[in-house]
N, C-alpha and C positions, 0 to 999 in steps of 0.2 A: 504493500500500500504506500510507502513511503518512497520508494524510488519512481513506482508512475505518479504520486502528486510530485515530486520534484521536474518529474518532465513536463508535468501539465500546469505547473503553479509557479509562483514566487519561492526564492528556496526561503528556508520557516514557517511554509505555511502551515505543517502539521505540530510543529512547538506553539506556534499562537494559538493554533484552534483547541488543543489541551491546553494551555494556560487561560485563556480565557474563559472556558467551557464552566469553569470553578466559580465565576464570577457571573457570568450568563445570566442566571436564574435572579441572584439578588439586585443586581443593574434593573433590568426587566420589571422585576415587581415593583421597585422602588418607583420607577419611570410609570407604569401602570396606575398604580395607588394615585400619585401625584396626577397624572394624566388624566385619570376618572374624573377627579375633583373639579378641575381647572375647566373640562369640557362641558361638565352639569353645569358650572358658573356660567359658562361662556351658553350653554341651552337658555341657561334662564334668566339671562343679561339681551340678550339677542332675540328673543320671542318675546319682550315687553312690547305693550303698546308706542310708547313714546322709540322705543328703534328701530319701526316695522319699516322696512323699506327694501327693496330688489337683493340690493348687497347684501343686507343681513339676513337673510329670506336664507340666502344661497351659504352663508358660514354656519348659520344653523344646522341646514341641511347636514352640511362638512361636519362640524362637531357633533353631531349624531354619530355618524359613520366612524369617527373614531373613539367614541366612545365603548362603540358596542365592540371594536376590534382590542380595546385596551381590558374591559369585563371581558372578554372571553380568552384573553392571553392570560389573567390572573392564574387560575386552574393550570394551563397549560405551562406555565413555568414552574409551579408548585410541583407538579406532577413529572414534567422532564428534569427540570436542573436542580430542583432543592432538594434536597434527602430528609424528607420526614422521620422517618423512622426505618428498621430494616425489613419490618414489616411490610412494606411496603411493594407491591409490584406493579415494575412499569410494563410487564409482556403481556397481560393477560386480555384476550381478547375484544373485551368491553373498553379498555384503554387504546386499543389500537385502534377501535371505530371512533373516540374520541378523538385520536391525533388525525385519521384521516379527518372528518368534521372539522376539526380547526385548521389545517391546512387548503381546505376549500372554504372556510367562514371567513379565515382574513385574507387571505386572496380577493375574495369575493368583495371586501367590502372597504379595501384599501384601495381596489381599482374603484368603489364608488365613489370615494376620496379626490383620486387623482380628478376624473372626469369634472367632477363639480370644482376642483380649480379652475382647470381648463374653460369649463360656463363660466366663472367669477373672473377671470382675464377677459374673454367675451366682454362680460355685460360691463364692465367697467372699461373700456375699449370704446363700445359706442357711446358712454357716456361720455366722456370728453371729446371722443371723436367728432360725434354727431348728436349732441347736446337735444339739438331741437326734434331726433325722432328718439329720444331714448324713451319719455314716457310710452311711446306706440310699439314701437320693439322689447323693450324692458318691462314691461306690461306686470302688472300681478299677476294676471293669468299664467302668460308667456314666463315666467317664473318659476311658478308650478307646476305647467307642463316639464321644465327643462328639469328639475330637479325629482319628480317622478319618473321619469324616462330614465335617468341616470340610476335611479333603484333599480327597475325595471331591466333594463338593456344589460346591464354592466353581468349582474348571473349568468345571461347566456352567454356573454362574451367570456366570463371562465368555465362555462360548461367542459371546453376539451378537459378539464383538470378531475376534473370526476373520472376520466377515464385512465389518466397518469400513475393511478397506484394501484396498486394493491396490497390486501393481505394478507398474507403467506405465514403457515403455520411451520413453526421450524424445532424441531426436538432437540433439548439440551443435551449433551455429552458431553465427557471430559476436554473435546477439542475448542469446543466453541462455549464453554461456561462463562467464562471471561467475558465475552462479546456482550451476553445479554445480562447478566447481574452478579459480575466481579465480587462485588461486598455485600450479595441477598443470599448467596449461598442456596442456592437452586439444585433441588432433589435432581439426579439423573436421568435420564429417558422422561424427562416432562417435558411436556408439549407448550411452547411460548409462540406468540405470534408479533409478527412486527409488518411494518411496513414498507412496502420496497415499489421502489418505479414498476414500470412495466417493460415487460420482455421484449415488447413491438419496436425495435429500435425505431422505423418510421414513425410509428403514432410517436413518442417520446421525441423524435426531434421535429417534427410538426408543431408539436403542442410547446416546445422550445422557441420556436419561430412564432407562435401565437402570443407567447408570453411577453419573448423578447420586446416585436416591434409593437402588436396592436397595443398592449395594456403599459408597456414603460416607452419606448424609444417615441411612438406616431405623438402620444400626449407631451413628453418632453420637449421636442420638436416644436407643438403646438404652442406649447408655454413660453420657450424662448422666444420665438418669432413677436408673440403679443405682448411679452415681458421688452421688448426691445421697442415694440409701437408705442407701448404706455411711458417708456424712459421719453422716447424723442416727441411724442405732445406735453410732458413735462416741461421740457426743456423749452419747447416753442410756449408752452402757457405761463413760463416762468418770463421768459423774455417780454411778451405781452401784457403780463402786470407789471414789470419793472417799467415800461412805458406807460401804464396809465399810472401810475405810482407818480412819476416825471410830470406828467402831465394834470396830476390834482394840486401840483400847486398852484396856487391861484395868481395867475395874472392877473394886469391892469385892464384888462379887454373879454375875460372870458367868465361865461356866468358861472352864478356860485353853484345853483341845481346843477348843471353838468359835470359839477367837480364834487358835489356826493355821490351821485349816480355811478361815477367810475371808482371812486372810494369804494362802494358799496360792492361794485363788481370785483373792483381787487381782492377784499375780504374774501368772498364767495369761491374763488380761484383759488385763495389760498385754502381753505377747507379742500375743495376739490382735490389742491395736490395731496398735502397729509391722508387723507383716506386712500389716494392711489398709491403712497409709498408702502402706509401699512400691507396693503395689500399685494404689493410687490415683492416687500417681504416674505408674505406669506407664499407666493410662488416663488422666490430664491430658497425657498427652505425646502419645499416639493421637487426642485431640480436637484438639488444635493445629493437626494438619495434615491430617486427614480433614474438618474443617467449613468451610476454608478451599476445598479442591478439592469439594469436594460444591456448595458454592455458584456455585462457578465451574462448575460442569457444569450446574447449574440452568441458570445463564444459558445459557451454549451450547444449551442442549435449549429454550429460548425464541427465541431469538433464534440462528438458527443461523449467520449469519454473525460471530458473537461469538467464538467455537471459533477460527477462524482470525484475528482482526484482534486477538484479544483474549489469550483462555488459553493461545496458542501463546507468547506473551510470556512468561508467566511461568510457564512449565512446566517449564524446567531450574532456578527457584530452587523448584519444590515438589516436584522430585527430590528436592532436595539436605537439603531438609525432610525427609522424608521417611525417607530416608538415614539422617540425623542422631538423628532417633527411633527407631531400628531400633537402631543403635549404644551407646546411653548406658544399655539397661538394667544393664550387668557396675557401672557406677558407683551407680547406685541399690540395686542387690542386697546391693553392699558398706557401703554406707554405712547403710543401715536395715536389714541383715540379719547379728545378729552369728553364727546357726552357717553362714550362705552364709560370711561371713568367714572362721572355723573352719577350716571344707571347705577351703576355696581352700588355706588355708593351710598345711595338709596334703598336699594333691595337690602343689601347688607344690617343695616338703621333700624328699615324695618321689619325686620326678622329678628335683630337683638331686642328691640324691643317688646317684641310680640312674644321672646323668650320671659323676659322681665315681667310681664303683666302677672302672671301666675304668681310671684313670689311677692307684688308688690300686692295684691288681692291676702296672699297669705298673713302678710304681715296686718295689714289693716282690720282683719277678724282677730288677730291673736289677743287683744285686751279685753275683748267679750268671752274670750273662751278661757278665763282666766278663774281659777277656784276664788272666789273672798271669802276672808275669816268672818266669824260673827259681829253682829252689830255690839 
């Protein structure tokens, strides 16, 4: 195993993937736990009234989607990387239809992810672009079609992946104990099952080339190109304020109404930019780790003993990437968005408060409920 990943990898790639492997499980959960939290915030900061609008329509949607991939990773790290106990077994059938399950769930819903980027560069595209059709294209309707379709569409689109594994029943012996529970100490001639690609080397490099280009490289591509539209009408809207900016000073000749009117516009401009930078943000964080596994799947779908000797190496640190993208938008929101701050800070108020009521109630009976001596 070591000398074909040397021919097929980076040399170390098999000392990394054992040194890290140790650390996999608690990175993960940490990332998760934190990640859950931040995305309920970010559900229920982002579905108020006061921030109903197309863009946040569409990071809702996105913080769904990684929420439900951060809750369903929880189990799945406990269960591969952490060692509860030695009681414990990771072969047993009911476990292996779980890892399949989770291998097709965040797949599944980490391309719904990607996709509703790809819509959120859209719709913020035509909004500066073409400002005066965005309410007609940008539509609330048009919204919620986009973002339903992306639930919708995106399962079929990793349908090939249901077909990529299986589960193959495999008998412990003295040769191969090692392999499946080293420290569980596994009776002899028992039957463990795990999960393994499929035999079809066509279907498995097919489903490589599905992987690679449709669901990471066609959506990276996409993201760049419109990550590159939104920098260069920045730049053109920044240069356009800097000139009505120039131009609100008030001359000797020019009326005062014109010179709010373009005050009032530069403001407006400047909001514009800030929510397109946040949101740039948010697609430079989705490139980071969609063009790194898009190209890793190129290779595997070329070279198909790559996948194993290779990507399998570094696949629990492009979880962990991955992960980690998923989690950081509640700190972006906050930091470039001061009514997302607002909100927060409201909802937050009143929730501690609506904590507080109960014990300020408690207190206010406690002198009636109190024994008095006799008169």
């Amino acid at each position: 195993m070591s000398n074909a990943t040397d021919a097929y990898c980076v040399p170390g790639a098999t000392d990394f993937n054992k040194a890290y492997s140790r650390m996999h499980g608690y990175i993960a959960l940490v990332i998760c736990i934190v990640g859950s939290a931040t995305n309920s915030i970010n559900i229920a900061v982002l579905s108020r009234r006061e921030m109903t609008s197309s863009t946040n329509s569409i990071l809702t949607g996105l913080a769904v989607a990684d929420l439900l991939v951060m809750l369903e990773y929880i189990p799945y790290a406990l269960h591969m990387n952490i060692k509860i106990g030695p009681q414990v077994n990771r072969n047993t059938y009911a476990w292996a239809v779980f890892v399949y399950f989770h291998s097709i769930f965040s797949q599944t819903f980490h391309t719904i992810s990607i996709w509703l980027a790809v819509t959120l560069a859209v719709w913020r595209y035509v909004a500066i672009a073409y400002p005066q059709r965005n309410r007609t294209w940008c539509s609330k309707k048009n919204t919620t079609l986009a973002i339903v379709s992306a639930y919708v569409i995106c399962p079929f689109l990793c349908l090939p992946f249901y077909f990529a594994m299986t589960i193959v029943p495999s008998e412990v012996t003295p040769q191969n104990n090692s392999e499946f529970a080293e420290d569980l100490a596994l009776p002899h001639n028992r039957t463990v099952y795990v999960l393994e690609m499929s035999k079809n080397v066509e279907l498995v490099t097919a489903i490589m080339w599905i992987y690679s280009v449709i669901l990471k490289l066609v959506p990276s591509i996409a993201l760049s190109i419109l990550s590159t539209c939104l920098i260069s009408k920045l730049t053109t809207t920044e240069r356009r304020r800097q000139k009505l900016l120039k131009r609100s000073t008030v001359g000797p000749n020019e009326p005062e109404k014109q010179c709010l009117a373009e005050e009032a516009c530069a403001r407006r401009s400047s909001r514009t930019d800030r929510t397109t930078r946040m949101l740039l943000a948010v697609l430079g964080l989705f490139l980071s780790t969609e063009v790194p596994q898009g190209l890793l799947g190129l290779a595997s779908a070329l070279a198909p003993d790559f996948f194993k000797n290779c990507y399998s190496m570094f696949g629990d640190l492009m979880d962990v990437l991955a992960l980690f993208t998923s989690s950081v938008n509640f700190v972006l929101y906050c930091s470039m968005s001061r009514q997302f701050r607002c909100t927060f800070a409201r909802l937050a108020r009143r929730m501690l408060s609506a904590a507080e009521e109960p014990a300020k109630f408690a207190t206010k009976l406690e002198p009636t409920t109190q024994v008095t001596g006799p008169l």
